[in-house]
C-alpha positions in Angstrom: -9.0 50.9 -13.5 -7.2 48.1 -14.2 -3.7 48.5 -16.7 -3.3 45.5 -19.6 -0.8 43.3 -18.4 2.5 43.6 -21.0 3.2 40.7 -23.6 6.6 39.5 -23.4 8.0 39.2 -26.4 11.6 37.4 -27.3 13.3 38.5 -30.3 16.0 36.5 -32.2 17.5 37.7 -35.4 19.8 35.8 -37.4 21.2 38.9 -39.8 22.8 36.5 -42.4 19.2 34.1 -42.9 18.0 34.3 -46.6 21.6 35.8 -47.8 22.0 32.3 -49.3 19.3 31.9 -51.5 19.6 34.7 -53.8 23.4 34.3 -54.4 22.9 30.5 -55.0 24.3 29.3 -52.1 21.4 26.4 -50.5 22.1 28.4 -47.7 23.6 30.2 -45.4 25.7 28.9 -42.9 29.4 28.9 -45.0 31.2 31.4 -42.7 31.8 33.6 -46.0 28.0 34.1 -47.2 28.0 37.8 -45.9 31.0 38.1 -48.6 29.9 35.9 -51.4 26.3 37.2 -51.1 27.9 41.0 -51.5 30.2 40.5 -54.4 26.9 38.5 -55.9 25.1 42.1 -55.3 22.9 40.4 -52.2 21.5 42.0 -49.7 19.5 40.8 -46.6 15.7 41.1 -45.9 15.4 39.9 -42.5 15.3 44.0 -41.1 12.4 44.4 -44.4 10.4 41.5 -42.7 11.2 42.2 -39.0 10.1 45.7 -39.6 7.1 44.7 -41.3 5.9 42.5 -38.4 6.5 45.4 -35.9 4.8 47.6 -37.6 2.3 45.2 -38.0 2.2 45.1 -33.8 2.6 48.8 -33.6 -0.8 49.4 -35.4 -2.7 47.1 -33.4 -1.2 46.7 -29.8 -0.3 49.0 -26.9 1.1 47.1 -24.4 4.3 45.0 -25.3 8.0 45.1 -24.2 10.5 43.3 -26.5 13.9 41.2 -25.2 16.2 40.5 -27.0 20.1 40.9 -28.6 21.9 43.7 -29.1 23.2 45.4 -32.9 21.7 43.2 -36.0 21.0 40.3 -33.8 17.5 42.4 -33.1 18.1 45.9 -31.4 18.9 47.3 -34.5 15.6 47.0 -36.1 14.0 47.8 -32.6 14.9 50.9 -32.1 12.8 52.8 -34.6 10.0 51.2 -32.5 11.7 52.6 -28.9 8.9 55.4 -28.5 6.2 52.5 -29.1 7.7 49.3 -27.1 9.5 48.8 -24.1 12.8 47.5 -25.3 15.2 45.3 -23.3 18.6 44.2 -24.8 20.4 40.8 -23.0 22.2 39.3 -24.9 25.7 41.2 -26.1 25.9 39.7 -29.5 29.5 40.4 -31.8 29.9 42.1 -34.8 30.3 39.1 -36.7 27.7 36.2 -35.3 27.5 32.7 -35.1 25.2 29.9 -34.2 26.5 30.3 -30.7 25.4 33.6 -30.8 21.5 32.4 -31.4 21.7 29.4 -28.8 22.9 31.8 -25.8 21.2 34.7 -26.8 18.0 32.6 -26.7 18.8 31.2 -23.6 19.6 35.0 -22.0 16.0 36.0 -23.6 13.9 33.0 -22.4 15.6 33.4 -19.1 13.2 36.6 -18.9 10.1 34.4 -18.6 8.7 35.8 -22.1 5.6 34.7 -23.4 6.5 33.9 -26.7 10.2 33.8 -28.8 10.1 35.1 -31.9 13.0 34.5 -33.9 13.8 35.6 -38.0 15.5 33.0 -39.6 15.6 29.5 -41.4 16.0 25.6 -40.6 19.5 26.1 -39.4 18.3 29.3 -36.5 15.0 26.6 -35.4 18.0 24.3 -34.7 20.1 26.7 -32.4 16.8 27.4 -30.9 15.5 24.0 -30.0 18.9 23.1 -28.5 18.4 26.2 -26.3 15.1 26.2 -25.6 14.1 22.6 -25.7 10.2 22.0 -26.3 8.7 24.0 -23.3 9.1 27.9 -24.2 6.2 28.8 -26.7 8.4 29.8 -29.7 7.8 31.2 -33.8 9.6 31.1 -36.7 9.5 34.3 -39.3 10.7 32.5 -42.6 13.7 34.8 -43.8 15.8 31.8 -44.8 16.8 30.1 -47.7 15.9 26.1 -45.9 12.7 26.2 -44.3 11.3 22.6 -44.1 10.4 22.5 -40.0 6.9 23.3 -39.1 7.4 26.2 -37.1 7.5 29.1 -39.3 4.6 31.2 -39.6 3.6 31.5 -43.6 4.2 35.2 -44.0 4.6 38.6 -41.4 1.3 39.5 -41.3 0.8 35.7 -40.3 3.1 36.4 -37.5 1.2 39.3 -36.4 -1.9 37.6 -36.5 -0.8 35.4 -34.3 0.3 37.4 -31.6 -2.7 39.5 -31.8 -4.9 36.9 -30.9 -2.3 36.2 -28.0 -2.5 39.0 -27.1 -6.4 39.7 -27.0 -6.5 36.6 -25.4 -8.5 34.5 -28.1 -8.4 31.0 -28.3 -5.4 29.7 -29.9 -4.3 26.3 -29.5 -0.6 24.9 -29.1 0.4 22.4 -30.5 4.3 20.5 -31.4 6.1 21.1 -34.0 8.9 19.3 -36.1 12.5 21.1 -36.6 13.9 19.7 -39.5 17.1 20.7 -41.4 18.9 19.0 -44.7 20.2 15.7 -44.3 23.9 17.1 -45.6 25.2 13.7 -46.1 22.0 12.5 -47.8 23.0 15.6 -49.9 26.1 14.8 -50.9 24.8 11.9 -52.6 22.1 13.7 -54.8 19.3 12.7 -51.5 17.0 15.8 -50.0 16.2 14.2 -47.2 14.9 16.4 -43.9 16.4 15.0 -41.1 14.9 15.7 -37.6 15.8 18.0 -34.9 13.5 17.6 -32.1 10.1 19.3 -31.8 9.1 23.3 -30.6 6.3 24.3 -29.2 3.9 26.8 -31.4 0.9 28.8 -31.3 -1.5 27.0 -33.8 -2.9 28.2 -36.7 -2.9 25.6 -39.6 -3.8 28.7 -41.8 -0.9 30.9 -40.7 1.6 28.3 -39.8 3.4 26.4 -42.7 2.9 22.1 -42.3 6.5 20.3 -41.9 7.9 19.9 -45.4 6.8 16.1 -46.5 9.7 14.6 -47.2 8.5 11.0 -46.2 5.9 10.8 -49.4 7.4 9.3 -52.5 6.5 10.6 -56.1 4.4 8.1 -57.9 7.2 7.4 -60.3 4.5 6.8 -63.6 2.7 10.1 -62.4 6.2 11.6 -62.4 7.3 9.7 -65.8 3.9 11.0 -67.6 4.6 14.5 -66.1 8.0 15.2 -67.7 6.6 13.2 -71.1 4.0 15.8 -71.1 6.1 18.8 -70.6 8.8 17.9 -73.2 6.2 17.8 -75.9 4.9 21.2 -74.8 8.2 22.4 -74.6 8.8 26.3 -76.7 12.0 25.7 -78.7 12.1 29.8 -78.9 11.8 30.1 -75.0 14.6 30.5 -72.2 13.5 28.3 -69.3 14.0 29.0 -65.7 13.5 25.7 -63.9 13.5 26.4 -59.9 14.4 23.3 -57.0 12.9 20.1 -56.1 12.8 16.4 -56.5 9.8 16.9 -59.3 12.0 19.6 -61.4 15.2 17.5 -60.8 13.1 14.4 -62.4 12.0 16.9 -65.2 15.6 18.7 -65.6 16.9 15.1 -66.8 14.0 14.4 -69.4 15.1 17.6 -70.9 18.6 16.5 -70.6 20.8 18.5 -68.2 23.4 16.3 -67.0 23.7 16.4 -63.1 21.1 18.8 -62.4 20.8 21.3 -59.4 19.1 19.9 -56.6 17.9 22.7 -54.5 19.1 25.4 -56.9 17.6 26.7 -59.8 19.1 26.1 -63.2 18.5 27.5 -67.1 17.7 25.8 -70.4 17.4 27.0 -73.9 17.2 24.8 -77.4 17.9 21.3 -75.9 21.3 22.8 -74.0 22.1 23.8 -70.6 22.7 27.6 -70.1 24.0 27.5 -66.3 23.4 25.7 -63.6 23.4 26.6 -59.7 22.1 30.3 -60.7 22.2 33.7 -58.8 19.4 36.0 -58.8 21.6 38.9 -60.7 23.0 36.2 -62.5 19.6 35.2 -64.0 18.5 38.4 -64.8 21.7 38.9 -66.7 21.0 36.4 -68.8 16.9 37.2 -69.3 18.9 40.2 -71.1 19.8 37.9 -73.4 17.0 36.1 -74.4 13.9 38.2 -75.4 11.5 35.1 -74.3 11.5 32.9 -71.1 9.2 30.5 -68.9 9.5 29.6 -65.3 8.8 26.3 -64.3 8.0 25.7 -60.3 7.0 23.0 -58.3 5.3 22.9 -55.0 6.8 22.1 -51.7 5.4 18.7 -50.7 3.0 19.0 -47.7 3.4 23.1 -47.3 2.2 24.2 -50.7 4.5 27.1 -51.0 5.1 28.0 -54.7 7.4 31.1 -54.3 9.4 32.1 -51.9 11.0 28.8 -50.2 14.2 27.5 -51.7 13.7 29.2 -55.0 14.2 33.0 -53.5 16.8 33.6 -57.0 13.5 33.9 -58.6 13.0 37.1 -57.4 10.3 39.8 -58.0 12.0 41.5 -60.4 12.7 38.5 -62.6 9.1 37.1 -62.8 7.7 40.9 -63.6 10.9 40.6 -66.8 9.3 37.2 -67.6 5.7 37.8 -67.0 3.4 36.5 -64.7 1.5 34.9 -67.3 4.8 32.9 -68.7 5.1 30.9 -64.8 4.1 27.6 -64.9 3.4 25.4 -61.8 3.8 21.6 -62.0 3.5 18.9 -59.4 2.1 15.2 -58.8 -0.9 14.4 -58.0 0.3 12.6 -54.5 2.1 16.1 -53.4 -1.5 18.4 -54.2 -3.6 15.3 -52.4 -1.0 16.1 -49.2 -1.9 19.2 -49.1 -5.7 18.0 -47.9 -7.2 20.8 -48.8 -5.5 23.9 -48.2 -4.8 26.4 -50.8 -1.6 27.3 -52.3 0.5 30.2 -50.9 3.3 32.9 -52.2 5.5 34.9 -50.5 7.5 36.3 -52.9 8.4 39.5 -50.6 6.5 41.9 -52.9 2.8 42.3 -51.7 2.0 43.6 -55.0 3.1 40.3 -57.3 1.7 38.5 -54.0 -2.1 39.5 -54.6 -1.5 39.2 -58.7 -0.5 35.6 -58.5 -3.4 35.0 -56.2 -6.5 33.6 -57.6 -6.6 30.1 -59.7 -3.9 28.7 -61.4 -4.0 25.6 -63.7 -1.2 23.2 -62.4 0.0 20.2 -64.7 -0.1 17.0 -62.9 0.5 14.0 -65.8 0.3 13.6 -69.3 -2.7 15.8 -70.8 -3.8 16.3 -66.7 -4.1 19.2 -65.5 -5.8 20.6 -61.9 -7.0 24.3 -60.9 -5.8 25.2 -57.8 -6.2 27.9 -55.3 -3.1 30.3 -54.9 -3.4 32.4 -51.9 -2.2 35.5 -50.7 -2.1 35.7 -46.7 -2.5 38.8 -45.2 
């Protein structure tokens, strides 16, 4: 009888990705966001989303041993799985971990000849892992980050599981490579998101479970955009709170309605024609929704990946869309951003499968003045 050869699996956590995003930070490489994050009342979900991929892997395969890095750099979340996987720690990582940490921990873990590297993370851990890896070793992103604009995250756990099922179970899956990108930070500085380039990964292929490289290169068609925020401020609710999340398209839209300097990548909060606060926190925000009996959410779409929720707006958390209502989100973009898309649908990953499948379905997205498009919103399993 022949025995199923073992996957190799490498496994990469970065145990501070996604802090950022809740406590308002852009991101989350400042050496104090484990602090800032805490005293914001922030806590991580990378062991939530790990755990949910393993237990994804436990119910489906047998035979797979997992490398990787010791305490919260992976082992930690591995060892509940100990009496289902063979598990393999080589790479010592500190208490406190940096990007050096990722880049020689990768280079430990790929040393084992594993078939695919797996690491949890954003745009800053794909950069410590293409300058480990290079582009030969086949290699995954789980989003868990505040930054994702590089094309080699997978869209949601399940996605990820998905995918190395059918590695596994030796289905077709093509290869293909992928763009690392990461914030221009001196683009930044001067009000510019611009994605600057890394080098390129090699992934498992799935244009369904495998988010497109944000599309930073396509310019707003600036009438489109002018309409858009005319439109909106005639429909604006006087007796409404607004939430308005991150993006070029809200930042246009912020200064129609007359906040001065608006927040880039963060989200910021409008009521009566003034500017409540800017830069926002996630217990921040629901603070003030405490305040205010009514409120609106305003979101844009990620040019070229279509996700909604989820990516650079995680301060809009579950909790504070169920206090606002589903029904009170809005979703805006230009037409040139839903026509990059080509096709594919929408997607959430709000990290609650239950608002997930709700905001699934249909949703009427307003494109110009008096121009409106339904669009598919998807929830990937």
């Amino acid at each position: 009888m022949t025995t199923a050869p073992v996957f190799k699996l490498g496994l990469i956590v970065n145990p501070v990705a996604g802090l950022g995003g809740p406590a308002g930070l852009k991101g989350s490489d400042h050496p104090d966001t484990e602090s800032v994050a805490a005293t914001r009342g922030v806590e991580s979900r990378v062991n939530d989303r790990l755990g949910e991929v393993l237990s994804g892997l436990k119910a489906c395969l047998a035979h797979l041993k997992i490398f990787t890095a010791s305490g919260s750099m992976g082992e930690s979340v591995c060892v509940d799985f100990k009496d289902v996987f063979a598990i393999e720690t080589v790479y010592q990582a500190p208490l406190q971990t940096r990007a050096e940490d990722t880049i020689q921990a990768a280079k430990q873990i790929v040393a084992q000849h594993v078939d695919l590297l797996l690491f949890v993370g954003g745009d800053g851990t794909a950069r410590d892992i293409v300058s480990a890896v290079g582009s030969r070793q086949v290699a995954l992103g789980l989003p868990a980050g505040v930054k994702m604009h590089s094309g080699v995250f997978a869209v949601t756990p399940r996605a990820v599981v998905s995918v190395i099922e059918s590695l596994v179970k030796g289905r077709l899956v093509s290869a293909r490579m992928a763009e690392v990108r990461d914030i221009d930070e001196q683009a930044f500085k001067q009000g510019k998101v611009s994605a600057r380039y890394f080098g390129e990964m090699l992934i498992p292929d799935d244009q369904a479970l495998v988010q497109s490289v944000k599309c930073s290169g396509l310019l707003d068609d600036a009438l489109m955009l002018d309409e858009l925020c005319a439109f909106m401020l005639e429909e604006l609710d006087q007796d409404s709170l607004y939430i308005l999340g991150s993006g070029g398209t809200l930042k246009a839209l912020k200064l129609a309605m007359g906040v001065v300097e608006p927040t880039l990548l963060g989200v910021d909060v409008w009521y009566q024609g003034k500017t409540i606060a800017q830069d926002v926190y996630e217990a921040q925000l629901f603070d003030l929704l405490g305040q205010y009996p009514h409120a609106r959410i305003i979101l844009s779409i990620i040019g070229g990946q279509g996700v909604v929720l989820g990516r650079g707006n995680q301060q809009i958390s579950p909790r504070i869309i169920e206090r606002v209502g589903v029904e009170r989100l809005q979703l805006i973009a230009t037409q040139q951003k839903i026509l990059a898309l080509k096709g594919r649908p929408l997607c959430v990953d709000s990290g609650s499968d239950d608002l997930d499948r709700r905001l699934a379905g249909f949703h009427k997205i307003i494109t110009g003045y008096e121009d409106a498009l339904l669009y598919e919103v998807r929830y990937l399993e």
